[in-house]
C-alpha positions, 0 to 999 in steps of 0.5 A: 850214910845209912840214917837209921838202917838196921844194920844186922841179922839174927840167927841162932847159934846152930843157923849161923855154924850152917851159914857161916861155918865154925868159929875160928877165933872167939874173944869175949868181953863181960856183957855188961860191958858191952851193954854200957858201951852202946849206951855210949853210942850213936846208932852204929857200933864198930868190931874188929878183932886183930891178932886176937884182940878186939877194938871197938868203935863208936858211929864215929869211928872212935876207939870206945874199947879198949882204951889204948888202942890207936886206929888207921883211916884205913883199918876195916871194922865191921858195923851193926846197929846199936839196937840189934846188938841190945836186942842180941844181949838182951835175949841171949841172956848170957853174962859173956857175949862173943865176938868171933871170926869165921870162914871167909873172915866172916865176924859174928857176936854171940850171946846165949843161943843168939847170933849176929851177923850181916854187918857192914864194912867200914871203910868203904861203907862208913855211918 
């Protein structure tokens, strides 16, 4: 359990292309999308993208987008917390926010100039 941990780090976009190499698969989704999706969360939210397709969890580990997608126990996302990922919408400014994979099979989200990174593995680290 991880109470209240922030959970996440921002870069800009040209620090995280440093750190954690080029974006190898990018999918996006409208930011005020995801902006109504956090407001449907507790302090954590979940990402995965899979054959490119992104799921997203709540703290619960509930599928919260897209609708139809059923989960394993055992399937890894990747968690941050729900204030950083606002902060991250909220000063990047852009209309799309995208979530992408990286070398090493790093997961960043990207709105603007701003990058997030630095999540948490779930399982074994679960909220």
């Amino acid at each position: 359990m991880y109470g209240q941990n922030i959970v996440g780090k921002m870069y800009t976009g040209t620090e995280a292309n440093q750190i954690y190499g080029p974006v190898a698969v990018s999918v996006s989704i409208p930011t005020s999308t995801l902006g109504d999706l956090l407001k449907l969360n507790g302090a954590y939210i979940m990402f995965r993208i899979e054959n490119g397709n992104l799921t997203i969890l709540d703290s619960q580990r509930t599928v919260i987008y897209p609708g139809n997608v059923t989960i394993k126990d055992t399937d890894v996302f990747r968690f941050f917390s729900v204030s950083l990922v606002s902060k991250l919408i909220s000063d990047g400014g852009s209309a799309s926010t995208s979530v992408e994979i990286r070398n090493n099979n790093i997961l960043t989200i990207t709105n603007g100039t701003y990058t997030l990174e630095y999540s948490i593995l779930c399982p074994p680290f679960c909220p």
